[in-house]
N, C-alpha and C positions, 0 to 999 in steps of 0.2 A: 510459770505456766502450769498449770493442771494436770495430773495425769490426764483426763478427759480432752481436754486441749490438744495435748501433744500425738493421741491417738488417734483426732479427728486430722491433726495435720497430716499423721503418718500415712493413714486408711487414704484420704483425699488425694496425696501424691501418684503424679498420673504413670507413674511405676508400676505399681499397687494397684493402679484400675487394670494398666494393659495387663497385666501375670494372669486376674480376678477373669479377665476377660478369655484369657486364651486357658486355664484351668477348664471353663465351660465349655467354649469350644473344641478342646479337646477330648474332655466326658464324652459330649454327645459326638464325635467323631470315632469314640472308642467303640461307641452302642453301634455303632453304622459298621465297622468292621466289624465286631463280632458276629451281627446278623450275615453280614455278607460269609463269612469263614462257615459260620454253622448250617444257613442254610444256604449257600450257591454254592460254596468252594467242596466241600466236604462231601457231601451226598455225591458226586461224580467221581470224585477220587475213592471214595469209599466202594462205589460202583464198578469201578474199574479193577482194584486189589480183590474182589469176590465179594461184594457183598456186605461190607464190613462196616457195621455201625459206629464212627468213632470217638462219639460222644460217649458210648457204652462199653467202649473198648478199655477192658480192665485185666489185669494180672491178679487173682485171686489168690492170698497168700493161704487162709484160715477158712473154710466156708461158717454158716452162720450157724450156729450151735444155743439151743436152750432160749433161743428168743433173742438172744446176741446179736448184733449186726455182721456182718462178716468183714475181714479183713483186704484191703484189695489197693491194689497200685492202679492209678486212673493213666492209665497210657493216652486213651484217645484224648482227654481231655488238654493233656501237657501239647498231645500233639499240635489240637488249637489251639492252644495259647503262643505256639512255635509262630504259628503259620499269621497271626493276627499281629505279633508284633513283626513280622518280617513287612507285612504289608504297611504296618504306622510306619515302623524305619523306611522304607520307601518310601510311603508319600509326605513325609518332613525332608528328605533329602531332596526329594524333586520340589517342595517349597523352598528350600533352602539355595537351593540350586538358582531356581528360578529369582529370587534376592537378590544375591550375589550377582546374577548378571547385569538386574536394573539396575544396582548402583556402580558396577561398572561403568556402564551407560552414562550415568550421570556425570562419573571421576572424567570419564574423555570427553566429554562437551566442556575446554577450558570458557571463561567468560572472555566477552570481547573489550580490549582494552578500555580505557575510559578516555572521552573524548582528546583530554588534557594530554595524555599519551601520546595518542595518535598524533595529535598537533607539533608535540616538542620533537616526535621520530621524524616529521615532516622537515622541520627546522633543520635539526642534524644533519639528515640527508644532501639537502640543501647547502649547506654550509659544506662540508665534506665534497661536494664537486664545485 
């Protein structure tokens, strides 16, 4: 088989689609918290500590000298990024969560015997008194 061949097999494998699949839905779920963090979550909290811009919120080590840029620790920044993965580990957990029940669900509905079963436990029964 071909290198081409085997790559088309490997890509096609529906392993490989679902990961492809959930990679994207997760990009564009990252884009939805980050909006939410920067503009709902933050601006209130920011609001309430005094004021405090936390996009902007930096630790200046150097200021900026000769056309230099200045040197600075991005606090507010780290801060969002704290607060945006606390919300994805949330809501994979309550996915995750919510999984595990269904197939729960699924494990305790055993199947009902098969007719041939039922017939031969009838027989026994039977014979037994």
């Amino acid at each position: 088989m071909s290198l081409f061949g085997e790559f088309k097999q490997f890509a096609l494998r529906g392993n490989v689609m679902d990961l492809a699949v959930g990679v994207v839905i997760g990009a564009a779920f990252g884009k939805i918290v980050t909006a939410l963090v920067d503009q709902i979550i933050m601006p209130p909290i920011g609001l309430l500590v005094g004021g405090v811009d936390f996009s902007a919120w930096k630790w200046v080590l150097k200021d900026a000298v000769n056309g230099k840029g200045e040197v600075a620790i991005g606090i507010g920044g780290f801060i969002n990024t704290i607060i945006q993965f606390v919300i994805v580990a949330f809501a994979i957990f309550l996915v995750i969560k919510l999984m595990n029940r269904l197939i729960k669900k699924q494990e305790a509905a055993p199947a009902a015997p098969a007719a041939e079963v039922v017939l031969l436990s009838e027989i026994r029964d039977l014979l037994k008194k």
